[in-house]
C-alpha positions as CSV (number, residue, x, y, z in Angstrom):
1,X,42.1,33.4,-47.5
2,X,39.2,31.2,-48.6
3,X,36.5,32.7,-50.0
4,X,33.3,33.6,-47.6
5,X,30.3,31.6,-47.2
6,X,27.6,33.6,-48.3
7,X,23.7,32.9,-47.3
8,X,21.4,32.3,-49.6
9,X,17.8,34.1,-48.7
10,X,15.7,33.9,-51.5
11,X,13.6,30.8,-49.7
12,X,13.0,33.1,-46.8
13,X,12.1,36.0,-49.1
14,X,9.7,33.7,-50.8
15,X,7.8,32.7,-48.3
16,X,7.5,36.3,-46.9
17,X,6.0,37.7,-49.9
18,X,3.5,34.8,-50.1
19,X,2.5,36.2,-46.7
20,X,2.5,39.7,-47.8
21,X,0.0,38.7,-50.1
22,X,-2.4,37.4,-48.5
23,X,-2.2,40.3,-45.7
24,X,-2.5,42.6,-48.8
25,X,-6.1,40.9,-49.8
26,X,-7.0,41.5,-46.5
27,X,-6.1,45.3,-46.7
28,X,-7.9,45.6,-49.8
29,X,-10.8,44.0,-48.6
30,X,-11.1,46.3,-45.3
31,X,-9.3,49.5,-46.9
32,X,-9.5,49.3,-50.3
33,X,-6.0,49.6,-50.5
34,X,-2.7,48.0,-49.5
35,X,-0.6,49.3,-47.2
36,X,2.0,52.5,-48.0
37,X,5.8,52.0,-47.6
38,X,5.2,54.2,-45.1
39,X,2.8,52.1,-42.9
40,X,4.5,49.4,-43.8
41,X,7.7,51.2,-42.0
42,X,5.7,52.1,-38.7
43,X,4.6,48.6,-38.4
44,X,8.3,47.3,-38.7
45,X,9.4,50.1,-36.5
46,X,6.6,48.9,-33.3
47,X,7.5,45.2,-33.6
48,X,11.4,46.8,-33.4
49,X,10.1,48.6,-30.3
50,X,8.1,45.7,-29.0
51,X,11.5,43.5,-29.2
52,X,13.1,45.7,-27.0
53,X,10.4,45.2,-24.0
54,X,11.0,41.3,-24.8
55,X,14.4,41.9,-24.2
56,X,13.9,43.0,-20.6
57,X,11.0,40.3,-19.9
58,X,13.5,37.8,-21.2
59,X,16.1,39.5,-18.3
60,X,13.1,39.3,-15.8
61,X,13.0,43.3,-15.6
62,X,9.8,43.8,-17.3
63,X,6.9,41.5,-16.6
64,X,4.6,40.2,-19.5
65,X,2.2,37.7,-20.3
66,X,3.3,34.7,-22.0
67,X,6.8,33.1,-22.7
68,X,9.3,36.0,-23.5
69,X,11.5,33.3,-25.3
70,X,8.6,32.4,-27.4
71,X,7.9,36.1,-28.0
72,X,11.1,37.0,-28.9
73,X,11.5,34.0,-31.7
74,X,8.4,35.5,-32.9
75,X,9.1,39.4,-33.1
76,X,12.7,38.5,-34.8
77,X,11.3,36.2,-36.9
78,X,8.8,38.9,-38.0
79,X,11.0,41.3,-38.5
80,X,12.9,39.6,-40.6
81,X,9.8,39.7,-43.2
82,X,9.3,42.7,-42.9
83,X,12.9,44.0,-44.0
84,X,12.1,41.1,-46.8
85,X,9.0,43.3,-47.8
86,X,10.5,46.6,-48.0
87,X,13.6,45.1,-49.5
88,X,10.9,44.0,-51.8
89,X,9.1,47.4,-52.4
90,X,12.2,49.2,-53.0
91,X,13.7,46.6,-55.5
92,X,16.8,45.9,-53.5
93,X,18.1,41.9,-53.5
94,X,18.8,41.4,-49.8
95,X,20.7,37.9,-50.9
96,X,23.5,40.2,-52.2
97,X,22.8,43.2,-49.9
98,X,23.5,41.0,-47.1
99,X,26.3,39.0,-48.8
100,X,28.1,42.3,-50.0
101,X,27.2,44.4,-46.1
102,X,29.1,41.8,-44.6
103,X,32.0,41.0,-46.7
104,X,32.9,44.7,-46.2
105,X,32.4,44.4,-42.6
106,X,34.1,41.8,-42.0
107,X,37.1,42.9,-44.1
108,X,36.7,45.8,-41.9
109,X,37.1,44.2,-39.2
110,X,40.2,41.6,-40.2
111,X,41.8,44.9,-41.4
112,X,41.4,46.3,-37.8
113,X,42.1,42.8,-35.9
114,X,45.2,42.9,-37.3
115,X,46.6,46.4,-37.0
């Protein structure tokens, strides 16, 4: 079996901890603080919610204001940092968390395919 194609994220992770930066002078400069894994989790976990609602606007099901595709591309793409940021905070490499999750998946899964 060839060998998998693993992703390489540490452009993306880059460029979301530039932006964490910047939205950390901000919270110093209005709090006097940055923000707490903790709030840092409830913010990931409403854009998580928020996705959800886009989901059914994007169905028709749930009416809101603007272009649910547009939305949508926007919530994901934000949530995406956000895992980069507490991947960040917690020390954890999502290049090989992600490469090593899914090569155990999907051997999972090849495993099962065949039985």
């Amino acid at each position: 079996m060839p060998s998998p194609k693993h992703a390489a994220l540490e452009d993306a992770r880059d460029r979301a901890l530039e932006v964490r930066a910047l939205y950390e002078v901000l919270e110093n400069r209005i709090n006097g603080k940055v923000w707490t894994d903790h709030e840092i989790m409830i913010g990931f976990t409403n854009d998580v919610g928020y996705i959800g609602r886009l989901l059914l606007a994007n169905e028709g099901t749930w009416g809101i204001e603007g272009d649910p595709r547009a939305e949508l591309e926007h919530k994901l793409a934000e949530s995406m940092w956000w895992i980069f940021v507490i991947a960040d905070r917690l020390g954890i490499d999502m290049t090989d968390a992600f490469n090593d999750t899914m090569d155990t998946i999907k051997n999972g899964l090849a495993h099962a395919v065949k039985a």
